[in-house]
Legacy VTK file of the C-alpha trace (Angstrom):
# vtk DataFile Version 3.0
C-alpha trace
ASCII
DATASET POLYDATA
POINTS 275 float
-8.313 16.288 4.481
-7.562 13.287 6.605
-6.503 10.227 3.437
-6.026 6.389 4.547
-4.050 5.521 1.523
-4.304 1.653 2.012
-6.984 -0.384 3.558
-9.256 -3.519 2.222
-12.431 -4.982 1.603
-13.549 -8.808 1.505
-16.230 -11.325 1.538
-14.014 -13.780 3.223
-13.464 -17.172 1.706
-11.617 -19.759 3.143
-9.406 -20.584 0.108
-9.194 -17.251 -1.631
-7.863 -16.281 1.826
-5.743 -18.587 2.684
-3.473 -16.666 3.643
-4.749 -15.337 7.154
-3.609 -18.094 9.132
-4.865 -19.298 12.260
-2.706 -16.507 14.120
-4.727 -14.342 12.433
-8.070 -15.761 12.633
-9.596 -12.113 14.565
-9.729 -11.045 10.380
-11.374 -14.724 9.210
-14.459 -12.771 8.391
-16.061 -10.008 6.180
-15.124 -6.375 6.230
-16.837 -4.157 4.192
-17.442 -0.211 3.834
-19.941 -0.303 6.502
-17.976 -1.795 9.449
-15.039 0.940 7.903
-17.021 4.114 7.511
-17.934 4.152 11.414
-14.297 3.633 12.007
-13.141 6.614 9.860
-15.791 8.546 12.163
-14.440 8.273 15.370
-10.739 8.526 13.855
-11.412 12.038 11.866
-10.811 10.023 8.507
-12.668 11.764 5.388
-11.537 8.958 2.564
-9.874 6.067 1.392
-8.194 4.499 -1.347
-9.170 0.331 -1.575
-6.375 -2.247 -2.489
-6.847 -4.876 -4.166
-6.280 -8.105 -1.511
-7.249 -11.314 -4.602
-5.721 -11.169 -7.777
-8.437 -11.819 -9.931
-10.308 -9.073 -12.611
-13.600 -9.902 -10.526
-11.455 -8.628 -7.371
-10.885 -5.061 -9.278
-14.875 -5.310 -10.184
-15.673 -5.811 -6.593
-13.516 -2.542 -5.602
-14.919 -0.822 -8.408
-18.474 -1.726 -7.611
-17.763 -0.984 -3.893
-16.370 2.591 -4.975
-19.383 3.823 -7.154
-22.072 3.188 -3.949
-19.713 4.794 -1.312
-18.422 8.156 -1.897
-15.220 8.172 1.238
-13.799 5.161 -1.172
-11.665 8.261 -2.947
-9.540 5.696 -5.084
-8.899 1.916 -5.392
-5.573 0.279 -6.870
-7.022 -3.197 -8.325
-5.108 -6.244 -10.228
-4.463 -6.948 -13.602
-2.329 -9.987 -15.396
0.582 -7.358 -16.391
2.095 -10.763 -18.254
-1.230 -10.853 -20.405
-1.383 -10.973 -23.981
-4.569 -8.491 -23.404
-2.818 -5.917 -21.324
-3.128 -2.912 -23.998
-7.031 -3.453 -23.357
-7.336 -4.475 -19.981
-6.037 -0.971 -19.350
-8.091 0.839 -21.848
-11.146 -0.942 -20.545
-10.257 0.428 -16.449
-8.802 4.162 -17.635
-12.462 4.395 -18.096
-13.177 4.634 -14.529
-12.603 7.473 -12.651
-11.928 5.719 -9.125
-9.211 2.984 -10.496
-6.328 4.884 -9.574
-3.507 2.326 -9.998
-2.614 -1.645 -9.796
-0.633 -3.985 -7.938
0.614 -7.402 -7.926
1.382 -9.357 -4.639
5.059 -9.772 -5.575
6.024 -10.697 -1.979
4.199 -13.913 -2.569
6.429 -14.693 -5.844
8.945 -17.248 -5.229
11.692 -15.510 -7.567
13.091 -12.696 -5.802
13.694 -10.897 -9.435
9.783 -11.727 -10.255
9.406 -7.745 -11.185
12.136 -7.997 -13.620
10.820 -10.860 -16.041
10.208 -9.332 -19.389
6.716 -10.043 -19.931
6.102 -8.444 -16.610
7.949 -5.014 -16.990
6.179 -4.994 -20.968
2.858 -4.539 -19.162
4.193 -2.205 -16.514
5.577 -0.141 -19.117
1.995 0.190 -20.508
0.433 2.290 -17.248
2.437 5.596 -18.445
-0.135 6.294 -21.153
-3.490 5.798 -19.047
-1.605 7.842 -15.686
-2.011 4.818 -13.699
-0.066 4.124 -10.709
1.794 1.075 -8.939
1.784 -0.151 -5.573
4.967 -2.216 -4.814
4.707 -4.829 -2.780
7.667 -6.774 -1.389
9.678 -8.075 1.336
13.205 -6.314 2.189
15.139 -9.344 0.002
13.237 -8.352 -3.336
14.360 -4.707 -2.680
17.183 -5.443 -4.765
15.238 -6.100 -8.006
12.912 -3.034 -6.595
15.603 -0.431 -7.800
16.223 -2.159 -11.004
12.708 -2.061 -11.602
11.957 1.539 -10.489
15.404 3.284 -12.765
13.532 1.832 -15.875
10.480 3.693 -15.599
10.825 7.306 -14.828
7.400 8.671 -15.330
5.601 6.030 -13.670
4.345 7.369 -9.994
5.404 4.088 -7.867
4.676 3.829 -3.720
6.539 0.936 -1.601
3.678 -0.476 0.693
4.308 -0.997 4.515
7.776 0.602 4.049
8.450 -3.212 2.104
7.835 -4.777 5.616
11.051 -4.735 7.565
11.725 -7.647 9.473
10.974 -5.847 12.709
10.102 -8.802 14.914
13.874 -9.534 14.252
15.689 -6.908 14.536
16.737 -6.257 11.191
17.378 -2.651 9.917
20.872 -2.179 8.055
20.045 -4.494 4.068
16.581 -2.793 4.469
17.644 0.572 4.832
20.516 0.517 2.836
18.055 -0.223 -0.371
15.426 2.045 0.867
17.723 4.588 0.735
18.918 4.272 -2.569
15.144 3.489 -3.846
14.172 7.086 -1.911
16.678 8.319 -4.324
13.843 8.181 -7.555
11.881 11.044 -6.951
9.000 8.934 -8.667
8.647 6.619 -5.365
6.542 7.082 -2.270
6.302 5.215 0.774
3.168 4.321 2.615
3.846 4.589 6.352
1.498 1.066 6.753
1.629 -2.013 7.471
4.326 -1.877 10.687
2.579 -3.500 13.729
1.983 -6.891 11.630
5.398 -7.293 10.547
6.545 -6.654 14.909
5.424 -9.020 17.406
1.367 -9.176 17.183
0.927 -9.537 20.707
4.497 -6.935 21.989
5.500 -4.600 19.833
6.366 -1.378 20.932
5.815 2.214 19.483
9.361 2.472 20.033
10.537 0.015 18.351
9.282 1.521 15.162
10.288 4.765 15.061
14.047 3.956 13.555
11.879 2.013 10.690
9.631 5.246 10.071
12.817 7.420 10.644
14.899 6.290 7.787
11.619 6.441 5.758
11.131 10.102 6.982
14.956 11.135 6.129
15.270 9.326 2.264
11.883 10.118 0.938
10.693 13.034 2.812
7.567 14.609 4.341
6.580 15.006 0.924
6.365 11.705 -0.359
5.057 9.419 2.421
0.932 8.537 2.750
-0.421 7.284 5.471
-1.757 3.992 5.452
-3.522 1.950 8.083
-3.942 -1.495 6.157
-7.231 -2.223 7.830
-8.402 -4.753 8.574
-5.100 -7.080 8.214
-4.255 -4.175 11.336
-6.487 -5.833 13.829
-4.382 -8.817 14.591
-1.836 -6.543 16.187
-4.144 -3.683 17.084
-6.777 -1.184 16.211
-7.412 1.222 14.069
-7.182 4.077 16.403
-3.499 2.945 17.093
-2.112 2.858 14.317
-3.155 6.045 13.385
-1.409 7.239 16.428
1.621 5.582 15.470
1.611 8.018 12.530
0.729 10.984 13.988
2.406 10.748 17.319
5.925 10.171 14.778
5.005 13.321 12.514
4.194 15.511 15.727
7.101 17.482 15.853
7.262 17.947 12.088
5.248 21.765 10.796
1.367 21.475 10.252
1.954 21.881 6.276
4.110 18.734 6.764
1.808 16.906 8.580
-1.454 17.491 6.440
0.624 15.975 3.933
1.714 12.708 5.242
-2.026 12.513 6.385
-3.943 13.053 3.568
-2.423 15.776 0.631
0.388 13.326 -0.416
-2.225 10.246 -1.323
-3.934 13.198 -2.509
-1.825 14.131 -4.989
0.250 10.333 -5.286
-3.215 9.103 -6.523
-4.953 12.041 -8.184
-7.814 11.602 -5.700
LINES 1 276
275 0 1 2 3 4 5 6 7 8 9 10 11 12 13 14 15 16 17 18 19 20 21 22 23 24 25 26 27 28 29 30 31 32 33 34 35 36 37 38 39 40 41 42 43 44 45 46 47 48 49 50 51 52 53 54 55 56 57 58 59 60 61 62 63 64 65 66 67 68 69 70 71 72 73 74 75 76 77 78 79 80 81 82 83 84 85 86 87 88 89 90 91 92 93 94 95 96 97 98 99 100 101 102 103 104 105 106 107 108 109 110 111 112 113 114 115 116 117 118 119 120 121 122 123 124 125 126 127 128 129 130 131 132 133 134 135 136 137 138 139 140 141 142 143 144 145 146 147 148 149 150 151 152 153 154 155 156 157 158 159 160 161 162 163 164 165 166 167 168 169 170 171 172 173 174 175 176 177 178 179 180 181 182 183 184 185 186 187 188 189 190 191 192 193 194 195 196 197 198 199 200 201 202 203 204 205 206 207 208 209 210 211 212 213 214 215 216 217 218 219 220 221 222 223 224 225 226 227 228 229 230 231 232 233 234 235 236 237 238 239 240 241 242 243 244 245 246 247 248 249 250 251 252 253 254 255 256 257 258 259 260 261 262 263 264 265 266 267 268 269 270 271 272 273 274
């Protein structure tokens, strides 16, 4: 079973997506599971798990609702106020659906690099052991440091690093990044989504080659058995398609046995996510 372990949905808004700039106005529109499913067609892609792109309770609704009318939507990892006073029933309230998998917070967006290490935000993490949730981390490489604080305090909690934490590729940079990714690979309790690369390269140059160091040192610290395949469609278009970046993946893992392969493709998210 072919798993895409991270892609989105939106209505898109102008200010609740503020974010896609004008270099990345080819995504200023909505995507939703019908423009997707035809997509997973013609790329041999049998589900999905939805992440949460608005960090609002109505954006986990809409993921949830989304979920419940289309079967390939395997899993969805929504967004809750882990700082709320109302955590404890947030959580009880969502462990009651099947298809919310997990949460994350867009912690690359936080202007304090230790964001993940504020009290009243690790109380609330602490709180997803008892429901079997999971959490998606998403940072750049500077936060990485607070990363492996964060991750040694919570050994039972199943944590993935999105878009290998976004390596500043277009620059060059590999040594910080891969340094920390090596000692966060060390937790046997992270993953690593293999998402998220061509958008952090040139849009418009980037190079298959120029990737495969970034996916290498991913490959080497975590293994074949704890990296998922992501394509983070639709924020993939403005550098590509989606029959691209799945090549990206699987041309990397070629060489690597079948078993190995099925995993990074689909049994990892499979079993990262409890699909």
């Amino acid at each position: 079973m072919n798993i895409d372990s991270h892609q989105h949905f939106w209505k898109y808004e102008p200010v609740k997506h503020s974010w896609i700039d004008d270099e990345m106005a080819v995504i200023r529109k909505d995507f939703m599971p019908s423009d997707l499913k035809s997509v997973y067609q013609q790329n041999n892609i049998d589900g999905c798990v939805a992440v949460q792109a608005d960090q609002t309770l109505a954006e986990t609704d809409f993921l949830l609702d989304l979920a419940t009318k289309n079967d390939f939507i395997k899993g969805i990892v929504g967004w809750v106020d882990f700082r709320g006073a109302d955590i404890d029933e947030v959580l009880k309230h969502y462990s009651q659906f099947e298809k919310i998998k997990g949460f994350r917070h867009v912690v690359q967006g936080e202007s304090d690099p230790n964001f993940l290490l504020r009290p009243d935000f690790l109380n609330g993490i602490a709180k997803l052991e008892q429901y079997n949730f999971t959490y998606d981390i998403l940072v750049f490489p500077h936060q990485l440091g607070s990363v492996l604080e964060f991750v040694k305090k919570f050994p039972n909690i199943k944590f993935v690093i999105d878009h290998i934490a976004k390596p500043y590729i277009k620059d060059g940079f590999y040594d910080g990044w891969a340094l920390l990714m090596k000692e966060i690979a060390s937790y046997s309790n992270v993953y690593c989504k293999l998402s998220g690369m061509i958008t952090e390269a040139d849009y418009k140059t980037w190079s298959y080659h120029e990737l495969v160091p970034y996916m290498q040192l991913v490959l080497n610290v975590f293994g074949a058995d704890r990296i998922l395949f992501g394509s983070d469609w639709p924020v993939c278009l403005v550098a590509g398609n989606y029959e691209k970046v799945r090549k990206i993946t699987t041309d990397f893992i070629a060489p690597l046995t079948i078993d190995e392969q099925e995993s990074i493709m689909g049994s990892n998210a499979v079993k990262f996510y409890n699909l």
